[in-house]
Each structure stands twice: as C-alpha cells, then as structure tokens.
C-alpha positions in Angstrom: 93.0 101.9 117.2 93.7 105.8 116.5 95.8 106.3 113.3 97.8 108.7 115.6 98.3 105.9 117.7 99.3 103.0 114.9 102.1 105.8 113.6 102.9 105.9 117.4 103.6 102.2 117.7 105.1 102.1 114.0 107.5 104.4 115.3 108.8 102.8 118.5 109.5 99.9 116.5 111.7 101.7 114.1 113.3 103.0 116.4 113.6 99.9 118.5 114.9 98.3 114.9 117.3 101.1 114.2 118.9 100.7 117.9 119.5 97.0 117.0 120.8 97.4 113.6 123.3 99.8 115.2 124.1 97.4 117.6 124.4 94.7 115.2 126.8 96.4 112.5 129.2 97.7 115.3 129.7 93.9 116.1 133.2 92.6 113.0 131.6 89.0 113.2 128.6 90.7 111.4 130.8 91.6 108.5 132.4 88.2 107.9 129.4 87.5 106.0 129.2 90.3 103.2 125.4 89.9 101.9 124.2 90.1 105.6 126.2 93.1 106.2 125.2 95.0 103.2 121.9 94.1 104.0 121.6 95.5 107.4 123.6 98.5 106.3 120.9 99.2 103.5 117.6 98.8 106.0 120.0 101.3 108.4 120.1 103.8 106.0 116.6 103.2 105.0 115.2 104.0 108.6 117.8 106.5 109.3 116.1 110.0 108.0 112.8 108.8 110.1 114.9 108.4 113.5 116.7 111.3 112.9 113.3 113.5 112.0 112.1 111.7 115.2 115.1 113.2 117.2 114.8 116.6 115.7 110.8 116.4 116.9 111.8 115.6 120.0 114.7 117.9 120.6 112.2 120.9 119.0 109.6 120.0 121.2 111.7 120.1 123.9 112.7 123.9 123.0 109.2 124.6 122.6 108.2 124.0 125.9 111.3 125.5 127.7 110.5 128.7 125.4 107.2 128.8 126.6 107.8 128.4 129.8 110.5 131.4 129.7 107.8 133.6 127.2 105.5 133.7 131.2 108.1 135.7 132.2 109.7 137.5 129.8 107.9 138.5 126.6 111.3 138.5 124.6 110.8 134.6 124.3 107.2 134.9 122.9 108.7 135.5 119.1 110.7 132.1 119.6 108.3 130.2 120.9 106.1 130.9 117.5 109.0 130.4 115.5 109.2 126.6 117.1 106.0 126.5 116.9 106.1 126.6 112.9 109.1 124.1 113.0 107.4 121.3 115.1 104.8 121.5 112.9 107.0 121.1 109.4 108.9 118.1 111.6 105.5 116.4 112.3 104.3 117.2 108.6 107.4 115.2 107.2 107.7 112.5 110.0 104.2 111.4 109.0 105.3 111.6 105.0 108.4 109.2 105.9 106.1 107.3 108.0 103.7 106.3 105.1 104.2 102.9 104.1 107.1 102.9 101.3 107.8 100.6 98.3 110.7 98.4 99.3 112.6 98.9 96.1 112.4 102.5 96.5 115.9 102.8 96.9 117.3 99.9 94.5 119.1 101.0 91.0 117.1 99.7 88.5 117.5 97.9 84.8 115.8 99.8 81.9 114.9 98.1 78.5 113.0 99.8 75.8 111.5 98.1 72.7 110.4 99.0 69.1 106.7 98.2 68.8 104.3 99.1 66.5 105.5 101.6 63.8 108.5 99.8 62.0 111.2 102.3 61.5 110.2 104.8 62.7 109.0 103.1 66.1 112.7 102.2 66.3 113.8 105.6 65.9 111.6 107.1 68.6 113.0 103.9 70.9 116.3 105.8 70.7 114.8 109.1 71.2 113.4 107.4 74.6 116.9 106.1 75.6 118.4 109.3 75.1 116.2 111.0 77.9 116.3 108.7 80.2 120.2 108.8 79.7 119.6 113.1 79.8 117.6 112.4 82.8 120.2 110.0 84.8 122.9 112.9 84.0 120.5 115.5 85.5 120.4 113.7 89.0 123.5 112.4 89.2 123.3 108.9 87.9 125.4 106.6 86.4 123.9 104.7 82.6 125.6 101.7 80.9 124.0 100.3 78.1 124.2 96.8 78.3 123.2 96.1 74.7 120.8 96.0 72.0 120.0 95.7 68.6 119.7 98.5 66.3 117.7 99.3 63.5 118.4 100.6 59.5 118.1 104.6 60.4 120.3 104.7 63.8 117.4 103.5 66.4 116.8 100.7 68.4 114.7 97.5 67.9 115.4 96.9 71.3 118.3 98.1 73.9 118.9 97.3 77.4 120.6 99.7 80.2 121.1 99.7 84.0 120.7 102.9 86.0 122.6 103.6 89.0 122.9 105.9 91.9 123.2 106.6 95.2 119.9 107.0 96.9 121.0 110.6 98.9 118.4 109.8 102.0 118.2 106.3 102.0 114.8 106.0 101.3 114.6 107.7 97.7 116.9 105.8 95.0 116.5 105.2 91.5 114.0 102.8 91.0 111.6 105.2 93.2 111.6 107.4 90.1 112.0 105.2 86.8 109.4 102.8 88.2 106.4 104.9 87.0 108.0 104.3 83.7 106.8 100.8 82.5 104.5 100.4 79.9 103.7 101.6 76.5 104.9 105.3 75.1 103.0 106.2 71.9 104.5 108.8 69.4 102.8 111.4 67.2 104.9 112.9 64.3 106.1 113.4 61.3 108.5 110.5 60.6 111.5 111.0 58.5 110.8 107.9 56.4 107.2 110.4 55.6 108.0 112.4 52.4 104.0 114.0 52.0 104.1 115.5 55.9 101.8 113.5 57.6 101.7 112.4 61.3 102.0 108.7 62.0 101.6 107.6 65.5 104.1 104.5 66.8 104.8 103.3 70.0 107.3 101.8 72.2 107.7 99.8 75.0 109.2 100.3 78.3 110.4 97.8 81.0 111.6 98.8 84.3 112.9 96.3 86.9 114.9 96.9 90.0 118.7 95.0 90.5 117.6 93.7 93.9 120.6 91.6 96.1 117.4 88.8 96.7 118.1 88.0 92.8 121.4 86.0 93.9 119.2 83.3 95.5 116.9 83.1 92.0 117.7 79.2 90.7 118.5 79.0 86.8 118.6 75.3 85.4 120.7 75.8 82.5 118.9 73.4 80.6 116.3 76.3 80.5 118.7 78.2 78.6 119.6 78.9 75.0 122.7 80.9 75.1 123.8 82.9 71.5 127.3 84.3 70.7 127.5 86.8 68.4 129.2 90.5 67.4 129.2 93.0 69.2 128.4 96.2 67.2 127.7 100.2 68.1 125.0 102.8 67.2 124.5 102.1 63.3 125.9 98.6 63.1 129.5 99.5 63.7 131.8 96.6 65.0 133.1 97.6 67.9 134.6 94.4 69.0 136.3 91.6 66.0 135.1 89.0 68.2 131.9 87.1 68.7 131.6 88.3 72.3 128.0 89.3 72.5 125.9 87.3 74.3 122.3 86.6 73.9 119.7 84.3 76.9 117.0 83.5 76.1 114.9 81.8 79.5 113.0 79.4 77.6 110.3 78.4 80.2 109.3 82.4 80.2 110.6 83.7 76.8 112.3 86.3 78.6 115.4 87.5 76.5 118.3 89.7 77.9 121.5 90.4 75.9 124.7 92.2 76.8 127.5 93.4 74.8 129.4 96.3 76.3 131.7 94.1 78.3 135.2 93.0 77.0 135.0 89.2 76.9 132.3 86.9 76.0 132.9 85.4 79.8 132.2 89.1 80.9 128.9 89.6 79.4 127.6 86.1 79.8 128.3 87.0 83.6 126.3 90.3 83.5 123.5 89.1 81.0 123.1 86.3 83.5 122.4 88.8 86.4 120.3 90.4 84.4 118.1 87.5 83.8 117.9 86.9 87.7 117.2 90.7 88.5 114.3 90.2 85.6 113.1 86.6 87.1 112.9 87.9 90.4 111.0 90.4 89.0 108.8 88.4 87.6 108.2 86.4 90.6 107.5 89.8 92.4 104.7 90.4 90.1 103.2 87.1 90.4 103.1 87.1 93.8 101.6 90.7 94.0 98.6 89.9 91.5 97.6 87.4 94.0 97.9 89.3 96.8 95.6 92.1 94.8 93.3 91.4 91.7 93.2 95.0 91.0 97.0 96.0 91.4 98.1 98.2 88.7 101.1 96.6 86.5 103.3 97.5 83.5 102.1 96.8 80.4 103.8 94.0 78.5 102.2 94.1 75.0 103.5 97.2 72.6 100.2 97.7 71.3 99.1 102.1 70.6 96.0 101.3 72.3 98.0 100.5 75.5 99.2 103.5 76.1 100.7 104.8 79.5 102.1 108.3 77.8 101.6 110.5 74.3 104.2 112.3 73.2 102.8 115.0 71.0 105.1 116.6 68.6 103.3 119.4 66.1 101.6 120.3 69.7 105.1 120.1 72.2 103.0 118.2 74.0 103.3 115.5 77.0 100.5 113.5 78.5 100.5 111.0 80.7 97.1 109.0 81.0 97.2 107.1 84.5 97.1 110.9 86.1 95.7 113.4 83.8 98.9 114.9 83.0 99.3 117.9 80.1 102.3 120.0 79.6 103.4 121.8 76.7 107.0 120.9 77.1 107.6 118.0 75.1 111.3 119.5 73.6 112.2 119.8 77.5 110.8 116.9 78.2 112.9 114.7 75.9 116.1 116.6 77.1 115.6 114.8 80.2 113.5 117.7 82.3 111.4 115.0 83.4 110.6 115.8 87.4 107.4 117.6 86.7 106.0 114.6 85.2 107.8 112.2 87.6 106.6 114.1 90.5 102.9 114.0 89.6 103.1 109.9 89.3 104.9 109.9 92.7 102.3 112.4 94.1 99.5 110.7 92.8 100.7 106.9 94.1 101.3 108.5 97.5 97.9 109.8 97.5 96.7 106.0 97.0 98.6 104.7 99.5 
C-alpha cells in the first residue's frame, strides 16, 4: 500500500472518530461520568486542527477548480487560480505534518525535577540556575510553575527541587510536555564556581527528570505498606521557615526508591495529597518506560544516573556557549539561553525527533 494511500485511510478514520466524538459529547449522560468526559473532550481537541486543515483542503480545492474552470473564459481568474494554487499546497504541506504519528503525551502538562549531581556546591547552585529558566521559559509561553518542593543547599541552590508545569496546549496537539520532554537527562556545567578563589573552571552537572501528569495515573495502585511517609518543615530559598509547622511531606516508594516531596501546600493533609499524585504521575511513568524498552531495545531514554560523562547538554560559560549532544547543537547564546530563550534549541530536538519518526 501507497503512503499516499495509508495517510488517505488514516484520515477517514479521523474523521470518522472526530464525527463520533461529537456525537458522543453532545449526548448529558456522557458527562455524568467526569473522567470519560474529559477524556473524550481532550482526544476532540487533539484531532480537531487535522479535521479542520482537512476541511480547509477541501473547501480550497474546491475554489481551485471553480477558478480554473472560470480562468478558460476569462483571464481575470488566472491570477487566482495561482494564488490557490500556492494555498492547497501549504494545506497539504501541513495536513501531512499533523498527520505524522504524534507522541500521545504531546499535549499533557508535565512534572519537572532537577537534581544536584556531581560537583557539590556548586552543582547545587547551577541546579537553581536550571530551575530558574525553565521557570523564565514557562513565563515566556504562557505557562503556569509551582514548585512543589525541595531541598536546598548552603549557598541558595538546590540539592534537589521538584515543580509542575502547566498550560493550555493552544492547538490541541502541542502542550507542555511536547516541549520539556527533550529535557531529561544529564546538564553538565563549565565555570568558574564562586566557592573557586584562584579562577579556575570546574565542570558539574545536574540532573533533569521530566514526566507528564497523565489522568491514566488515577488507576496506578499504591499499597501503602510500600510507603515510608516523612513529616517535616517546610522552609524557602536559603532555609527560611516559611510554615512553624511540620507540614512537609516526604514518600519515599520503597519497592522503586523513587522519592517525591511537596511543601508549598498549606496543610500536611494538602501536600500528602499532591506528593501522592506526584508519585502516581512518576509510577506511571515508570511503567511507560518499561513497557516501551520492550517494545524497542534501542529506544532512546532519559538518563537516570548524574554522572559528567552522561551528558545530554554543556553549558559553556567563559565561551557563552550551548551545546546539546543528541543533535549537534552550538549556539553562542548561553546568557539568553538561561533567561529562558530556549525555542531555538527546543525546536532543533523537536525537528530532529520528527525527522525520525
């Protein structure tokens, strides 16, 4: 079978499925059941901008040949005709791009955690230099950051710090994970470190985890004898108290070692309740992962060890330099970079998965 004619066949079905989804969330006894209603509402929006490129084909096409038709008899339609020519061709160009087979967390918001690794201090330091553009970043398009909590060093970084990111994915198709996934793995420093009093450059790194708040998490079953739960203090940036209660809370998983921690809600209750849905969000992802490496011995995945020779990213700072390693990435605009100017880069990784796909 023709590719021309699998995109074909791909596309009636889409379209079949959009018809039915429309059908199905005009009907009230749909919406009795909320999790099946915000379901159906997010695939919706997911297929919308490819049935509505469709129409727009179509319709153009239409025009097309009505103008040719008109352009036999009077040559005032000729210039029209060319002009629809130009736009069926954009419309095909960007029906087949939405037609490419998509990641289906494209448009989920996403958890962020980033980790001090090797480097002591100052490895800490440049953790909170990586939170700060991501949260530069978020501003930049729109979204929404809460840090969830963390635990912070001597100087004012972070030996670790958790944070959800969250907006509105404009098309449907195109949220926040489908940017901040390219994110995950190691990021490896070169400076001059404060703690340095003879000038020299130190490399460090940190560690960056990036999972997607997906509604599946809800069904992930937690024994809770696989959990040790920890009260403790909430504090700020620099070991300030910001709360004279112990209502931090600390999970740690024990079968996986995974550990998640929040702090920024008012009550202990509060952030036992988010820390827990964290936990599912990073279990699920977990599971995710699993269940892809089987599927595919060679599928790329984040790196989990925060080792400098691991290294997704150099950030360069005598040069103002960024490079990222997976896709031969250089710029000289590591200042802009860490002020949250980070499409360039984002758009080469999105660019060069697409190109694998």
């Amino acid at each position: 079978m023709s590719t021309s004619t699998e995109s074909g066949a791909g596309l009636h079905a889409l379209l079949a499925e959009y018809a039915d989804l429309e059908k199905r969330l005009a009907d009230p006894a749909v919406h009795a059941d909320a999790a099946t209603a915000r379901a159906l509402g997010r695939r919706y929006a997911q297929i919308g901008p490819i049935v509505r490129t469709a129409h727009e084909l179509t319709a153009t096409r239409g025009d097309l040949d009505t103008a040719r038709e008109l352009a036999s008899e009077d040559a005032g339609f000729a210039a029209e005709a060319d002009e629809l020519v130009e736009r069926v061709d954009g419309l095909e160009r960007k029906l087949a791009e939405l037609l490419v087979p998509r990641d289906p967390h494209d448009a989920d918001d996403v958890v962020l955690e980033v980790k001090a690794g090797a480097g002591g201090e100052e490895s800490a330091l440049f953790a909170g230099d990586l939170l700060r553009m991501y949260q530069r970043y978020a501003e930049r398009r729109g979204w929404k950051t809460e840090v969830l909590g963390g635990t912070d060093s001597d100087l004012g970084g972070f030996k670790d710090v958790t944070m959800s990111v969250r907006g509105r994915a404009s098309d449907g198709l195109d949220g926040v994970w489908s940017r901040l996934k390219y994110e995950g793995g190691v990021h490896r420093v070169q400076r001059v470190p404060v703690t340095e009093s003879q000038g020299r450059i130190h490399t460090s790194a940190a560690g960056v985890l990036v999972y997607p708040e997906v509604e599946e998490a809800a069904g992930v079953e937690i024994d809770e004898r696989d959990l040790r739960i920890d009260v403790f203090r909430s504090s700020g940036h620099g070991g300030q108290s910001v709360n004279t209660t112990d209502s931090a809370v600390r999970i740690t998983h024990l079968p996986t070692g995974v550990v998640v921690s929040c702090q920024n809600e008012r009550s202990q209750l509060q952030n036992r309740a988010r820390a827990m849905d964290v936990l599912r969000f990073r279990l699920q992802a977990l599971a995710d992962e699993q269940e892809a490496a089987r599927a595919s011995a060679d599928r790329r995945s984040q790196v989990r060890t925060v080792d400098r020779s691991e290294r997704i990213r150099t950030y360069n700072y005598p040069e103002n330099r960024i490079s990222d390693h997976r896709v031969n990435y250089k710029a000289h605009n590591l200042d802009a970079v860490l002020d949250g100017d980070l499409d360039d880069l984002v758009d080469a990784l999105v660019a060069a998965d697409r190109a694998e796909s």
